[in-house]
N, C-alpha and C positions, 0 to 999 in steps of 0.2 A: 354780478357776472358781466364780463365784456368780451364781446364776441368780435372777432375779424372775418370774414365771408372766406378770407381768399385760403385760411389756413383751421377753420375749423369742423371738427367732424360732429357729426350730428347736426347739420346745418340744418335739413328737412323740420327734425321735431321742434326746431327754434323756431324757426320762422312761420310755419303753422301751429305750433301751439299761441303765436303772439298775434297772428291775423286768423282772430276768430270768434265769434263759431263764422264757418261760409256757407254761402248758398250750394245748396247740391245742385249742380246739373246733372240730369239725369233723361241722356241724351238719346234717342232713338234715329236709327239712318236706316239705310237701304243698299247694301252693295249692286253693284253694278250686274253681277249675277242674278240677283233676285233675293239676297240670304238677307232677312232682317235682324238689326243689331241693335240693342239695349248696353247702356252702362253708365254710371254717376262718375262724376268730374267735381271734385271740389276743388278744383281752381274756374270758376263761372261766376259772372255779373252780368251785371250790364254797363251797358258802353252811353248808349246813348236814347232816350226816351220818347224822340220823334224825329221828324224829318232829317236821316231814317233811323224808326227803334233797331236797335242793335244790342242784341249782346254776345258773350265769348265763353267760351271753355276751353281750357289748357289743357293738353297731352303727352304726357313723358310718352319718348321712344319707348320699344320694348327692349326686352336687356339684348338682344343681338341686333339693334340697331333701326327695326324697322316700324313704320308708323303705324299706331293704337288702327283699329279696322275700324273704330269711329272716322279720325283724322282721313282714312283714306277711299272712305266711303265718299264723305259729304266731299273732298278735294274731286272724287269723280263725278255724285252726279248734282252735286250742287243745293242739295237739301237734308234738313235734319229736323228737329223736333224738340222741344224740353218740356219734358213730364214734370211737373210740379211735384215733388215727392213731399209726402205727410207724413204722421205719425201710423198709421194702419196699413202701407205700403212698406216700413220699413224694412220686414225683411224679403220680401222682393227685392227691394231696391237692393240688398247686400249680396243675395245672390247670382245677381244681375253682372256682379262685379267680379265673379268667379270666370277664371279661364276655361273657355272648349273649342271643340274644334273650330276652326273658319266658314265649315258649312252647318253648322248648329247655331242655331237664334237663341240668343238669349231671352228670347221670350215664351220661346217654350222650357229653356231649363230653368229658368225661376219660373215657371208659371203662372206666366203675364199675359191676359190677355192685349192682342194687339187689334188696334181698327186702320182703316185709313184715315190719312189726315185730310182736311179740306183742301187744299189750296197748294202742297207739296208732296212729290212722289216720295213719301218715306211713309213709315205705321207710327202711331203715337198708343200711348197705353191708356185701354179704355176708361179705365175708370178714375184715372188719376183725376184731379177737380182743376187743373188746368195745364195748357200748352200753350205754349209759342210757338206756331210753324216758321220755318224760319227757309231763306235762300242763302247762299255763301256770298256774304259780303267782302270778305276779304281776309286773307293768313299771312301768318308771320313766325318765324322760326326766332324760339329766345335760346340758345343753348341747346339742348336735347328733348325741349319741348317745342309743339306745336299749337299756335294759338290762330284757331278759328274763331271766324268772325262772322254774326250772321241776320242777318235783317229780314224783322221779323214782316211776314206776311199777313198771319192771322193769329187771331188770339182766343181760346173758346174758356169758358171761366163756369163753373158750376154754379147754378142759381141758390145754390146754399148759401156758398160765399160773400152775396148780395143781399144790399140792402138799397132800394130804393135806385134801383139801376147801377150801381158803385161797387166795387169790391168794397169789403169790410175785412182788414187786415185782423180782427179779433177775434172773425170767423174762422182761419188758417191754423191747421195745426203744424207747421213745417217742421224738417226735420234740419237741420245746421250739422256741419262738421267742424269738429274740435280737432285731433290730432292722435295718429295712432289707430285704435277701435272707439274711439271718444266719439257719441254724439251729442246734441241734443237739442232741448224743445224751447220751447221761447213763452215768455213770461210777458207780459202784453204792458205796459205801461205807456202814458203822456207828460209831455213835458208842460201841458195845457190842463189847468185845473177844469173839474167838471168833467161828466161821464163820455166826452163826446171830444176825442183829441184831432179830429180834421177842421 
């Protein structure tokens, strides 16, 4: 198959079924109101690892043109969160991504408990085993999305996780997105012979 960008349809399932699985962001803000908002982004990475950690999530417009209440939260009040989403959060996280009203928290209709976060005026989700609180770094419009940008503050990591002061990526059940309803889990391997690939 050979594809042109400028002329072919089904562009979306190409291009995410071939960059993947992705990280979920799974992104919590705080409107300017007061109405707290949950939702997963699988267009999310990171950017940069220090001096400053950063990273991003992408936001399609909604279909009449106006930006995701993520995009337009954190553009007001300058802070947001990423919930580490796992295998035992997942459907949470899928419900999370269900449309309601503007004054309904998606943390109460998935039935997510929310806490405050340390260090930024938004909630993170309590139980998840780790955050990013993060400040708005910086956005940028690619087309009909919106790519925030955002330097992290604090980082809280669950001591399960940990081994010896260190994340232990083996610990991690994460969840990845594939394309469509496609998720999935991750199968742990090293490129480093011997039980121990750091």
């Amino acid at each position: 198959m050979e594809v042109d960008p400028e002329t072919a349809e089904g562009l979306y399932r190409t291009v995410t079924s071939i960059i993947t699985p992705r990280p979920v962001g799974w992104i919590s803000s705080r409107s300017a109101t007061g109405v707290d908002n949950l939702a997963p982004y699988s267009f999310f990475n990171g950017l940069n690892e220090k001096r400053p950690p950063v990273v991003m999530f992408s936001a399609e417009d909604t279909p009449d043109g106006k930006l995701k209440d993520s995009v337009d939260n954190v553009l007001e009040t300058g802070a947001f969160v990423h919930n580490l989403v796992t295998v035992d959060r997942f459907e949470e996280m899928v419900a999370s991504a269900e449309t309601v009203a503007p004054e309904v928290s998606e943390f109460d209709h998935a039935g997510v408990t929310a806490e405050e976060a340390k260090t930024v005026d938004a909630p993170r989700v309590a139980d998840a085993q780790a955050h990013f609180e993060c400040t708005l770094y910086d956005d940028a419009r690619i087309g009909n999305h919106v790519v925030v940008m955002g330097e992290i503050q604090h980082i809280h990591v669950d001591d399960s996780l940990c081994v010896d002061g260190k994340v232990d990526v083996r610990r991690i059940d994460p969840v990845g997105r594939l394309s469509g309803d496609y998720y999935a889990t991750m199968d742990v391997f090293s490129s480093k012979e011997g039980p121990d690939g750091y």
